[in-house]
Phi, psi and omega in degrees: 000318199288339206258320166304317189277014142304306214266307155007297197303294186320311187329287195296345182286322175314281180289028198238283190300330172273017201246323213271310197290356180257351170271348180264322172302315137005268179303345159255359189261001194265306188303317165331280188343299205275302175284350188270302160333294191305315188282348162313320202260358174298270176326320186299312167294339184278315215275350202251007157262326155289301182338292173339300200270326206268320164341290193286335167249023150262352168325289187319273190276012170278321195283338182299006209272129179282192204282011192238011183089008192258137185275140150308120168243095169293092171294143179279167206260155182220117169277140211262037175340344216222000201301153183268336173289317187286336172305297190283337173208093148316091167299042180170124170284320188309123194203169174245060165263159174278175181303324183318310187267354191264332189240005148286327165302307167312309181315338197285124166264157163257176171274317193298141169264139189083212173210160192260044193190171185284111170266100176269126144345101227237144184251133190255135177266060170007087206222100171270128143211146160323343177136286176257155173288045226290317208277331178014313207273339195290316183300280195305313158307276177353305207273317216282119188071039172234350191320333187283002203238348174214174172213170191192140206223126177255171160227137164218211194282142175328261201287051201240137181248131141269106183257110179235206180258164203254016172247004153283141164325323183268352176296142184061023194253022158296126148296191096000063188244183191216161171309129165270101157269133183305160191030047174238169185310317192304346171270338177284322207272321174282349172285311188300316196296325172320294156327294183317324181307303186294325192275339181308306163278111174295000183274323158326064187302284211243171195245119158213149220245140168239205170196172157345303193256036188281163135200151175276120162219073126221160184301185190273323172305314167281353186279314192293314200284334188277315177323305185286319210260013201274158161250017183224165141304180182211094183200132201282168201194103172217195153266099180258120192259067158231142188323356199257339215243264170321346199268350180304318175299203215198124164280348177274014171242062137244159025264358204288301187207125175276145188292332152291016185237333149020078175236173159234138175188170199294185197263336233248096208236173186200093201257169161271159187287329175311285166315339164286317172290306176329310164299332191273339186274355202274166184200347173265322203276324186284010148305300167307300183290336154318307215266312171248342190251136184187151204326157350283024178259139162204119194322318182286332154303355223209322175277318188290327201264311153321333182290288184270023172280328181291320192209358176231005185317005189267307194302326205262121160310336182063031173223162173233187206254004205247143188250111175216156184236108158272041202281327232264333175094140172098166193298333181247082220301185188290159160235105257226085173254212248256000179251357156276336178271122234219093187319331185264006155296293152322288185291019195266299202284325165299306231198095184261340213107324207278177170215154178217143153313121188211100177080018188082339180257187207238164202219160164255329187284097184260332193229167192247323183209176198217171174171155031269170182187117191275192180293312160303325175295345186305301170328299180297336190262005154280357182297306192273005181290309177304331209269310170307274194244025139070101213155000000 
């Protein structure tokens, strides 16, 4: 009796535990589920987000293709900053230096003697101007089947476009420029940035400044040979003891310059590469002339040709190479149009009489270019490039 009721007992202990185990078994066959669900639905998002991205770069490189199917594939380009050409010859005057860095750069000597590339003698042409190149084409004949031999850099007012054809000499050569007022410091700061512009190609032997109202009359092989072959500079440098010369100094730029270290001479100058980096390097002196010479003193008369009497006077011919006629009296010289241009005019101006030093010995050719010349003389004087001034 005591062993049925036992067994009685046992029963209900019996279903309690397979009720406990179908409930656990429940709970992992719920749990499977729930993961396999996950990874399903995992794969569906991962698959339609790659579709997507393979979508989007095929869009992408559908649209580079051109009409025949074929894809662009654009490599990227990799510049050499350090490239030896680009060192030595920019190939491009445009840059974001301020003058400060433009002309501390220019300043840099090497030590090393000679150079480590063909160095042809390059003569650079300077164009101080007001904006357009009215004379351009006379310029560009000038110019023409000479490229290894010169370079050429304009300044004109900062938002002024030189707009010329791109098969000109003169395309792309606007330095970096800034507004100029006439007889103020700011025409000396546009003679340095030029220079500074120039010193950057190392191939640049001689300097020479022009303006808007310039023309060369002589061909470009006698203008390169007299340049290169000069041992001097060409920049005027005298004493004048009259109120336009002496009356001019400033007594507070002493003790640094003395009224006998004084010069006056035209702005319109023609330097060597040595006296160019000096100018581009000097800070004191031109400081000094900021600072004191001011109308009726004007710095572009005055800072270069004092400058270099005080310390490079051995380097100077004491003459410039540029022809302007001041005969006419007044602040300014004559300017000469096109009912003035005259083949014995020219040539008046090639062959004056005069004799001048060149290398120690004496010469007829003293001057290479000329001005004033308005926008009318151009036609008649492309008349005359062939016959006159060979060209």
């Amino acid at each position: 009796m005591a062993r049925n009721r036992g067994d009685k007992e046992e029963g209900p202990e019996r279903l309690m535990g397979l009720l406990k185990l179908v409930q656990i078994l429940s709970l992992l066959v719920i749990f499977v589920a729930g993961v396999i669900l996950g990874l399903a639905t995992s794969s569906h998002i991962n698959h339609y987000f790659t579709s997507q991205a393979q979508l989007f770069l095929t869009n992408n490189i559908a649209s580079t293709k051109l009409s025949d199917n074929c894809t662009v594939v654009k490599p990227c380009e990799k510049v050499d900053c350090l490239n030896m050409e680009r060192f030595v010859h920019p190939d491009n005057v445009i840059h974001s230096m301020t003058d400060d860095q433009v002309f501390w750069r220019a300043s840099l000597l090497p030590r090393k003697k000679g150079y480590p590339f063909d160095r042809v003698p390059k003569v650079a042409f300077m164009f101080l101007t007001r904006g357009p190149l009215p004379l351009l084409p006379l310029w560009e004949r000038f110019f023409r089947g000479h490229d290894q031999y010169f370079s050429i850099y304009v300044h004109t007012p900062q938002d002024y476009v030189l707009n010329v054809s791109s098969d000109s000499p003169f395309h792309g050569r606007k330095i970096p420029s800034k507004d100029v007022e006439w007889g103020s410091v700011s025409l000396v700061d546009a003679e340095k940035r030029l220079l500074a512009n120039a010193l950057l190609d190392f191939s640049n032997e001689r300097f020479v400044l022009l303006s808007e109202s310039c023309i060369p009359i002589y061909n470009f092989p006698t203008v390169y040979k007299y340049l290169i072959r000069s041992e001097y500079s060409f920049v005027e440098s005298y004493d004048e003891p009259t109120r336009y010369g002496r009356g001019r100094y400033n007594r507070k730029m002493l003790p640094d310059i003395h009224l006998y270290q004084w010069r006056k001479g035209s702005q319109w100058f023609e330097i060597q590469r040595d006296l160019a980096v000096y100018i581009v390097s000097d800070t004191k002196y031109y400081t000094i002339f900021k600072k004191y010479c001011r109308p009726a003193c004007y710095p572009d008369e005055h800072y270069i040709p004092t400058y270099l009497n005080m310390f490079h006077g051995s380097l100077n011919s004491n003459r410039s190479v540029t022809w302007v006629d001041w005969t006419v009296g007044g602040p300014h010289p004559a300017t000469y149009s096109g009912v003035n241009i005259t083949e014995d005019f020219i040539q008046s101006i090639r062959n004056n009489g005069t004799q001048c030093s060149y290398n120690s010995e004496m010469t007829s050719v003293c001057y290479l270019f000329a001005r004033k010349f308005a926008p009318s003389a151009l036609v008649p004087l492309l008349s005359l490039t062939s016959t006159v001034m060979e060209y």
